[in-house]
C-alpha positions as CSV (number, residue, x, y, z in Angstrom):
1,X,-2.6,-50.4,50.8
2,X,-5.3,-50.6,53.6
3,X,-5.5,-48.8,56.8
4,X,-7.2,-49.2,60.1
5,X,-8.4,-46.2,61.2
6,X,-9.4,-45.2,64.4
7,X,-12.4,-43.1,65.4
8,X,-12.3,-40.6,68.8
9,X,-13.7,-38.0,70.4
10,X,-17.2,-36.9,70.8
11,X,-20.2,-39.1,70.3
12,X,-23.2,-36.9,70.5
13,X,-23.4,-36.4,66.8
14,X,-23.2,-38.9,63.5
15,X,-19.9,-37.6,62.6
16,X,-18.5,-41.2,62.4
17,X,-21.2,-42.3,60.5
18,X,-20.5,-40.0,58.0
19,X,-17.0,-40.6,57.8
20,X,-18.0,-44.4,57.1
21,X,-20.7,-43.7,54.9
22,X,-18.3,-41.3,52.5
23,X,-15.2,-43.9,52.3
24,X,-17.5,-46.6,51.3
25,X,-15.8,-48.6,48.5
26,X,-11.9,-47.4,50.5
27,X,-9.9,-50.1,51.9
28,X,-10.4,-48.9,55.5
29,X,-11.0,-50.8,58.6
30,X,-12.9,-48.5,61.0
31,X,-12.8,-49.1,64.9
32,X,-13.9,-46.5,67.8
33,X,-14.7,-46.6,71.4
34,X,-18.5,-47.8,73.1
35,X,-20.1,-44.7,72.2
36,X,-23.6,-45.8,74.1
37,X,-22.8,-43.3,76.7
38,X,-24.7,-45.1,79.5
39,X,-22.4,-48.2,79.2
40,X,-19.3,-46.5,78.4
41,X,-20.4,-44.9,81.5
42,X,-21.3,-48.1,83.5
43,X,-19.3,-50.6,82.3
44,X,-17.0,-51.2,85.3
45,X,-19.4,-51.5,87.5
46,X,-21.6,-53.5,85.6
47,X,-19.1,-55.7,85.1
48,X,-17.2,-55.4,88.0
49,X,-19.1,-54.6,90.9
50,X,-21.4,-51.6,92.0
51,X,-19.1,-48.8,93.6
52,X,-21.0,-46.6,96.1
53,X,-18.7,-43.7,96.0
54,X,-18.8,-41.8,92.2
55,X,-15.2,-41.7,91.9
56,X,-14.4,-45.3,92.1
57,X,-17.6,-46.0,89.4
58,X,-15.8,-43.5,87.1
59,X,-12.8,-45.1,87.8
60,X,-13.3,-48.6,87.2
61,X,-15.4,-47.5,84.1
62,X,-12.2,-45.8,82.6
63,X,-10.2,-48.5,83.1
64,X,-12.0,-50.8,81.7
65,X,-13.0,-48.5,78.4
66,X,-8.8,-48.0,78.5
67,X,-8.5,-51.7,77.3
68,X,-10.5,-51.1,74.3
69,X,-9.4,-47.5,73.3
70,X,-5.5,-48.6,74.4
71,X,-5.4,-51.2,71.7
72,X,-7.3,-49.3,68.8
73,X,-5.2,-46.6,68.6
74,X,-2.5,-48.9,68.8
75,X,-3.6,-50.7,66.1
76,X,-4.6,-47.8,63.5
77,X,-2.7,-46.4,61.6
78,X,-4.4,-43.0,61.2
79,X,-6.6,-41.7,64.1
80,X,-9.1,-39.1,64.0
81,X,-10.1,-37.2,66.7
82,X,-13.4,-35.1,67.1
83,X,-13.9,-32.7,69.3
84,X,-17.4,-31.4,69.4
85,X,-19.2,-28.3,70.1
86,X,-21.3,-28.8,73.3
87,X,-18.8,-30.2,76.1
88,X,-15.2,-30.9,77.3
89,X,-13.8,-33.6,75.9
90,X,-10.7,-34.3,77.7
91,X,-10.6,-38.0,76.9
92,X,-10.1,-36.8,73.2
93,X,-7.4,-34.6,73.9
94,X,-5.8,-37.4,76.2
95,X,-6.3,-39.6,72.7
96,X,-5.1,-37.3,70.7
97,X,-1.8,-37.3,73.3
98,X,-1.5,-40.8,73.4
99,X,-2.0,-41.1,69.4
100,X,1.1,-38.0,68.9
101,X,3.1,-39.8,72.0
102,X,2.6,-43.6,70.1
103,X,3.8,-41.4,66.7
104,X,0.2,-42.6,64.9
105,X,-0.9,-40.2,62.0
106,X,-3.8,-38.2,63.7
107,X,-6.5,-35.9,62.1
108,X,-8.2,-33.6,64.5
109,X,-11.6,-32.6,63.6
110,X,-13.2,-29.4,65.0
111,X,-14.7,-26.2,64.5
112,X,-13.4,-23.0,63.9
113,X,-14.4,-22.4,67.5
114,X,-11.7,-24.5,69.2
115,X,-9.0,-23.3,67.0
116,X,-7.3,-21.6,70.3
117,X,-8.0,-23.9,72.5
118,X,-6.5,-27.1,70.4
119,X,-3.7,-25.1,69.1
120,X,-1.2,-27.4,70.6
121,X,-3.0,-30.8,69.4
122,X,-3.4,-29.2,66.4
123,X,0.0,-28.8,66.0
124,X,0.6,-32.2,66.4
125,X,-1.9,-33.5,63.9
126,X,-0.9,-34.4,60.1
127,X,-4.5,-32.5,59.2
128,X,-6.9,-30.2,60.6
129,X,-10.8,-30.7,59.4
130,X,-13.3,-28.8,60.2
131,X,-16.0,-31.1,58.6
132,X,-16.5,-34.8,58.2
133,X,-16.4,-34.5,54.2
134,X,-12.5,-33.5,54.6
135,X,-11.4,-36.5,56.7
136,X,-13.3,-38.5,54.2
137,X,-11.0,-37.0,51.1
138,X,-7.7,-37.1,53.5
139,X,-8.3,-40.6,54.1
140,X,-9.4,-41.1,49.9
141,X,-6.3,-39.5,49.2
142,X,-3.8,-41.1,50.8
143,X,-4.9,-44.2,49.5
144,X,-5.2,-43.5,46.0
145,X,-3.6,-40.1,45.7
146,X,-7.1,-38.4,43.9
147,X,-7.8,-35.2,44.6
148,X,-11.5,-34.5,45.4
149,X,-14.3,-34.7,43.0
């Protein structure tokens, strides 16, 4: 059995990196969004046409990142969603939503920090890590049923 895992959620660390780096040798397929801030950021208008107003430049930037998150989560079976220390991420709570709402397995990672605050996603995840390493022996153990080293 192989699964296609989806990456969310904050991009200002190397979390993802060490979530691929520790399931080397797994059967995983690993997907995320652009996490190159600027062109996540710019996309739609880069693509689509400046947009003087701010709004509109957000806008057509979301949509456009929609397409790609939209059909990764569909695709995954498991999703993990990071939510990181220094800002707000409400896209990764509205990924987390979507995930729950499209009934895909979702692990939330966070810190001890945002326990409160992501009760209710937490509450509809399958895990709750607070460290990279964890998702790593989640994801090892549902594919070969080992317990951690």
């Amino acid at each position: 059995m192989g699964l296609n895992v989806y990456l969310s959620g904050e991009i200002h660390t190397d979390w993802r990196e060490q979530i691929i780096d520790g399931a080397q040798g797994l059967d995983i397929i690993f997907n995320s969004p652009v996490t190159d801030h600027a062109a996540s950021d710019d996309c739609g208008v880069a693509i689509l046409g400046a947009e003087p107003n701010k709004y509109w430049h957000d806008h057509k930037g979301a949509m456009v990142n929609a397409i790609r998150t939209r059909k990764g989560i569909a695709d995954a079976d498991v999703v993990v969603v990071r939510f990181g220390e220094k800002y707000k991420q409400w896209n990764a709570a509205f990924d987390a939503g979507y995930a729950a709402a499209l009934g895909k397995s979702l692990i939330v990672l966070h810190g001890p920090d945002h326990q409160h605050a992501l009760k209710e996603v937490d509450a509809a995840a399958l895990a709750v890590a607070e460290q990279p390493s964890q998702v790593v022996e989640v994801l090892r153990y549902v594919l070969t049923g080992k317990l951690p080293r």
